[in-house]
N, C-alpha and C positions, 0 to 999 in steps of 0.2 A: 426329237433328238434327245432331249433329255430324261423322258421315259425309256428310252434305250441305253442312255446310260446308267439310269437307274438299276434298271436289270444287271445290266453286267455289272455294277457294285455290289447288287444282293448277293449274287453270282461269287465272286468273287469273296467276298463276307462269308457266306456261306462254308465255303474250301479253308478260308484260311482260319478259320473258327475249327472246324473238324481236325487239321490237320495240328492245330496248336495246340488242342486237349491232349490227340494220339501220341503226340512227338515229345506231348509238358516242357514245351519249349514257349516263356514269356515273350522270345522275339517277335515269333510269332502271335502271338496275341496284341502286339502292343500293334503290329501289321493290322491285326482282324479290326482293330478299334481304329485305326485310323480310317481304314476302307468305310467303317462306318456312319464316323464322323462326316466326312465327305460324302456318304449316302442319304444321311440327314440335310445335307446342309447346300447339297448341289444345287437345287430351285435355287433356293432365296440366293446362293453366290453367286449363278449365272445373270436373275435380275438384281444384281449390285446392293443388294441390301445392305445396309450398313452395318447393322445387328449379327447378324450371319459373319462378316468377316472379322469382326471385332467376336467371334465366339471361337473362331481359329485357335488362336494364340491357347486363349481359355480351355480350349479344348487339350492342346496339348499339354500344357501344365498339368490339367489334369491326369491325363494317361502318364507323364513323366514322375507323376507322385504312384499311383497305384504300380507301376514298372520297381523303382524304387523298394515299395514296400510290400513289394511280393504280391498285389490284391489284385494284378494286372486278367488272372484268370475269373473273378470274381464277378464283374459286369457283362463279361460271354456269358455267365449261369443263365441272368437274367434276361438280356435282351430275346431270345424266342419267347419267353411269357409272357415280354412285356408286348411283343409286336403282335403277336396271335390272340392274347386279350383287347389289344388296341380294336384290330379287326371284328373282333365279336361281338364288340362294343358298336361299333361301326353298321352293321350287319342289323344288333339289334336296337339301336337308336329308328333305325328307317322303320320298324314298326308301330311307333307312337301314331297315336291317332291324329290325324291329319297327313301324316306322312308318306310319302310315297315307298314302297319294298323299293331295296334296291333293284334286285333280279326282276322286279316290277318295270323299273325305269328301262332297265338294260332291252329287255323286250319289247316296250313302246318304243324303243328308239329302231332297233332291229326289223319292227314290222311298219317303221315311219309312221305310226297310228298315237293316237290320246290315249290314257287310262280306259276313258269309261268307252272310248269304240275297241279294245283290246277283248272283250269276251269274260262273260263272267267266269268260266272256267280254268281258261290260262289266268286269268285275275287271281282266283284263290289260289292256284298253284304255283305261280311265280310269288306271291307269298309265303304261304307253304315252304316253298323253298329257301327262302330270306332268311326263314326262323330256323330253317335245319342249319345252315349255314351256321349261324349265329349260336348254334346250341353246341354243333361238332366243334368248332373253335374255341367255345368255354370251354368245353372238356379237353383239348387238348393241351388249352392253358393249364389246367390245372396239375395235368397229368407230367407237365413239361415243370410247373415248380414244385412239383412232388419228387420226381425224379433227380432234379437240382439240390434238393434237400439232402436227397440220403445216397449221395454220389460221393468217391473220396480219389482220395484221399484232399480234395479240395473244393468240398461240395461245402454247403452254404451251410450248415450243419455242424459237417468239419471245422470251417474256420472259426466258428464259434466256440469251440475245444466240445463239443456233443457229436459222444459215436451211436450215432443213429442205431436202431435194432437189427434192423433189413438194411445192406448196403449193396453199391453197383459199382462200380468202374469209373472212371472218367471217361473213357473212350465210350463203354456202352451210353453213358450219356449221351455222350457227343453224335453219336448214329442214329438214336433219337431225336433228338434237338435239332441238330442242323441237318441230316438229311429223312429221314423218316418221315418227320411231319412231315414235307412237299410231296414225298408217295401216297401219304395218307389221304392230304388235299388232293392229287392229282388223282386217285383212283376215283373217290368219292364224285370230282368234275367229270370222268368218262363214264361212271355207276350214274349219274344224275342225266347225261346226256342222252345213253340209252332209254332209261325208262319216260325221255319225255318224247323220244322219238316213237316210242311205242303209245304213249298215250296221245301224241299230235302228231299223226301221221303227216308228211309232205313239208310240214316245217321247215326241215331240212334237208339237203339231196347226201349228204353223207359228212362225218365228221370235218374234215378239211372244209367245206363250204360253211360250216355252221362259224368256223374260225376265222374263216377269210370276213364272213360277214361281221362279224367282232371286230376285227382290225380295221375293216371300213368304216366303224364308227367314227375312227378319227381321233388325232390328240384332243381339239375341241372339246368333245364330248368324255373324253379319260379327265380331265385336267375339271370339268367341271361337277364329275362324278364323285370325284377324290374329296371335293370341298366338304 
């Protein structure tokens, strides 16, 4: 339940990020930052953590100072670079030696088998994979605070009084940033799925099955993935 509401917070974050850059309307932004706050903070507020509700209050103070002094658009810049760097990070942490790939773990669970009865060749390749993951999501960070840079008229740039050489819109940002990237990810997830069903035939009986089996993993298995 709570990954589901996750979702519809990103979801929602998402929309009201885009629509707050298009509109350069702070309400909205102080909106996006709230959604997010509570996107952050859902887990630990649903198990009563202490820290988490006592970060409420804090939280809004803050957003009620940056609303204030005009800077309310300024932590949108950021938050894609910082979330898609987080993940890349993530992606490529699980290749330390010792470690298991993630896309490694996700397929042992998938085929209910260990690492070393998984085959040495989906082995390398669900590797493989981890690392591409891990490389398209650095690039996209980068690409996402480069963009944030030399955006205006209230790009990160801009508010430092520097008018960048090369500049873009705020809106074109924002097409990028919040909804671009998820196409870009989403293609790459359909471009990856084919070439494994061609290179592992029978794996799958067609995309929809390959999904169903994903969600059959279970919060259990999301919740300890995540860690």
């Amino acid at each position: 339940m709570i990954l589901g509401l996750q979702l519809l917070l990103a979801i929602a974050y998402a929309a009201l990020a885009h629509l707050s850059t298009h509109h350069d309307d702070p309400r909205i932004a102080v909106a996006a930052l709230v959604v997010l706050v509570l996107l952050v903070l859902v887990q630990p507020l649903a198990r009563r953590a202490l820290w988490a509700w006592l970060s409420l209050p804090l939280c809004a103070l803050a957003i009620g100072w940056l609303f204030s002094h005009g800077l309310v658009a300024v932590p949108l810049l950021l938050v894609p670079v910082a979330f898609i760097a987080m993940v890349s990070w993530w992606f490529a942490r699980s290749l330390r030696p010792g470690s298991i790939p993630l896309i490694t773990r996700i397929a042992c669970a998938m085929e209910a088998t260990s690492v070393d009865e998984l085959g040495d060749d989906l082995r390398r390749y669900t590797r493989a994979l981890t690392a591409a993951w891990a490389w398209l999501l650095a690039g996209l960070a980068v690409i996402n605070l480069l963009l944030a840079m030399i955006s205006v008229p209230n790009g990160l740039l801009a508010e430092l009084g520097v008018l960048p050489p090369v500049t873009i819109s705020q809106t074109q940002w924002s097409w990028f940033a919040n909804i671009l990237n998820y196409g870009i990810m989403g293609g790459f997830f359909v471009l990856e799925y084919n070439t494994r069903k061609r290179r592992f035939p029978g794996s799958h009986r067609n995309f929809i099955d390959f999904l169903r089996r994903m969600s059959a993993l279970g919060p259990a298995f999301w919740k300890d993935f995540l860690r």
